[in-house]
N, C-alpha and C positions, 0 to 999 in steps of 0.2 A: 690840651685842647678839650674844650667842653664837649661833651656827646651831646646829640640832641634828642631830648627829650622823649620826644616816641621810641626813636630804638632803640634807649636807655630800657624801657618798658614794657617791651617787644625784642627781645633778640629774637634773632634767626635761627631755627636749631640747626644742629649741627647734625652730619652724618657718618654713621661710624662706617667703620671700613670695613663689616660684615656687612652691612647694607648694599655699600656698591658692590660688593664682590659676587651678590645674586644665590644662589641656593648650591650651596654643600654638596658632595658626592655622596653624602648618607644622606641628605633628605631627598635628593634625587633616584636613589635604589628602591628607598622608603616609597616613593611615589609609582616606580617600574613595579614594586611588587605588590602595591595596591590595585594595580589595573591590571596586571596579570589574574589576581584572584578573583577580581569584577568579571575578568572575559571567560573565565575558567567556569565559571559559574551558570553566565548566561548561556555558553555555549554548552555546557552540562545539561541544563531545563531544555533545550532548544531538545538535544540528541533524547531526552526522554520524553518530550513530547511527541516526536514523532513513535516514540518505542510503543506508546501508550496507543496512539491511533491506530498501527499495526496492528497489537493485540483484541481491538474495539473489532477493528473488520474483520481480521482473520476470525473472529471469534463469533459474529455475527453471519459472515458466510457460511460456515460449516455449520453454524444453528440451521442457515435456510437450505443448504445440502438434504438436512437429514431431515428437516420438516415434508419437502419436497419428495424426496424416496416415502416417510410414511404415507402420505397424499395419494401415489399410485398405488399402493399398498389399498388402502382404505377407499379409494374412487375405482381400484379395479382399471385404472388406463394407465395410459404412457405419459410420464410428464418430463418434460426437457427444463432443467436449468438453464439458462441461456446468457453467455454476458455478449455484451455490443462491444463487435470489434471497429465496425461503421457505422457512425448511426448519419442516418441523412438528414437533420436536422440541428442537432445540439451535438459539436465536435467536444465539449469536454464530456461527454459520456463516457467517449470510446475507451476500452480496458477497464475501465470505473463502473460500469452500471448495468446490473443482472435485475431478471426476473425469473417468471416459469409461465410456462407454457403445457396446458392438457390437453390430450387427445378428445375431441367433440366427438360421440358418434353419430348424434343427429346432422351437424355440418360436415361431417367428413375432414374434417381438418384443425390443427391445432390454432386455440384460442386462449388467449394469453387470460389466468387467472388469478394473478399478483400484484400488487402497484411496486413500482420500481423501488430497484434499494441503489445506493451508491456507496461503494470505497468512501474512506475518508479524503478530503480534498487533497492528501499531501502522498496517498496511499492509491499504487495501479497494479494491475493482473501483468507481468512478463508475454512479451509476444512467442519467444523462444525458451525453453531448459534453457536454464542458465548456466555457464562455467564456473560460478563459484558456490554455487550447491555442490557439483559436483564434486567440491574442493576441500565440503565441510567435512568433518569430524564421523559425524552420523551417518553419512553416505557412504564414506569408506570402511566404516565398520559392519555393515548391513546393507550393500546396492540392491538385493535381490527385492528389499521389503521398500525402497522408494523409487528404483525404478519403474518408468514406464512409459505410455503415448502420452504425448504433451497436447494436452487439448486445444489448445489455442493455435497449433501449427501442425494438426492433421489435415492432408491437403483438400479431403472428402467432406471434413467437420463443420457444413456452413450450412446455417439455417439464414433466412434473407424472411421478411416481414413488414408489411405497413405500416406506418403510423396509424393508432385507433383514428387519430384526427384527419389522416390523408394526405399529411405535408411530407411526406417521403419518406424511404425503405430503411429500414436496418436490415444491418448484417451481421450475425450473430455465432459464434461457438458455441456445443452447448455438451451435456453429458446429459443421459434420457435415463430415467428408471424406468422399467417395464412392472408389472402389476405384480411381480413375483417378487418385486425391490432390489432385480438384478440392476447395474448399470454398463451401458456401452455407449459408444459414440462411435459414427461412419470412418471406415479404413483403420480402426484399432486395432492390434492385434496380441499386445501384452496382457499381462495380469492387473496391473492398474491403469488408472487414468491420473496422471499428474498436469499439477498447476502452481503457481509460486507466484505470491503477491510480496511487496516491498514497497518501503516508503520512495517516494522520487516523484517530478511529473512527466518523465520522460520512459519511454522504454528501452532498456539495452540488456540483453543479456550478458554480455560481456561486460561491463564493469564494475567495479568492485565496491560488492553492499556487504556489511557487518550484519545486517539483520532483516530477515523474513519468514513468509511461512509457506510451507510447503503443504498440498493438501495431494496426498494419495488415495484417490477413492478406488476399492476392492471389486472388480467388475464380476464377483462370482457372488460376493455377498450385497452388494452396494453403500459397503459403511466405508465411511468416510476418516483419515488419519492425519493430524495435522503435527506437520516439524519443524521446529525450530533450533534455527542454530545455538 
């Protein structure tokens, strides 16, 4: 029987039987361990970026700590570090965003002399000590040098304030240097003043972070000691 001419000239290919059979159990592993290493990866930059940002604030705070103590040192008054635990206007402040505040002696009353700094967007101050400070390495070998009153949940320690503009109050934590560059804050009554920032947008002292920093400020000297795990 004659074939006809087109699909003389044209055959149909044919299909081997790795073809239908679809992909290999080694190209299949081959594939699991390629996107294993993709995830491994991204999730690697992910965990160092926030590491990087911690370092940026942590390290940025404790510069405005200790500018702050020189300041009453050199103005001769009382200046308060202060971070927003309420602000009555812009709620992503809250735990994120310090200034300072001087003693006025012509108005009798503190007036705020800093333009606001903020944590890193992914980086907040602990409402409470946290239990897994407690847990670190540094603590147990040394509690005497990082113990102490936790600023943010002395129940005395609240300073409340206007908005320059008049659209409502914050409420604020703060540590005060006195002109001698001692520091205190209201109801203290230890050796230092502690505080612990960590990457997160949430605050819990109870769960469990791999990395933060810890600032113990010396209330007999007012210098300022930062720990990391």
């Amino acid at each position: 029987m004659r074939r006809h001419p087109y699909l003389s000239s044209y055959p149909y290919p044919s299909v081997s039987k790795r073809a239908r059979a679809g992909f290999s159990l080694t190209e299949m592993i081959v594939v699991l361990a390629i996107m294993s290493a993709v995830s491994g990866a991204v999730i690697g930059s992910l965990t160092t970026l926030r590491s990087t940002s911690l370092s940026v604030s942590a390290r940025e705070f404790a510069d405005f700590i200790t500018l702050c103590r020189s300041e009453a040192i050199a103005r001769r008054t009382v200046v308060r570090v202060v971070i927003v635990e309420e602000s009555g206007t812009e709620k992503e402040r809250n735990f994120r965003a310090y200034t300072a505040f001087a003693w006025d002696r012509r108005s009798r009353r503190f007036e705020q002399y800093k333009s606001w700094e903020h944590l890193s967007d992914d980086v907040v101050f602990e409402v409470e000590f946290p239990r897994y400070v407690k847990e670190s390495e540094y603590y147990r070998e040394d509690p005497s040098s990082v113990r102490g009153d936790y600023l943010m949940s002395l129940p005395e320690n609240v300073f409340e304030k206007e908005d320059r503009n008049g659209s409502g109050v914050n409420r604020f934590r703060y540590v005060e240097f006195s002109p001698a560059g001692r520091a205190s804050a209201p109801s203290a009554s230890l050796r230092n003043l502690v505080l612990v920032m960590r990457p997160g947008n949430e605050t819990s002292a109870d769960r469990d972070v791999a990395n933060w920093a810890q600032f113990s400020i010396d209330t007999l000297t007012g210098r300022t000691r930062v720990y990391r795990p």
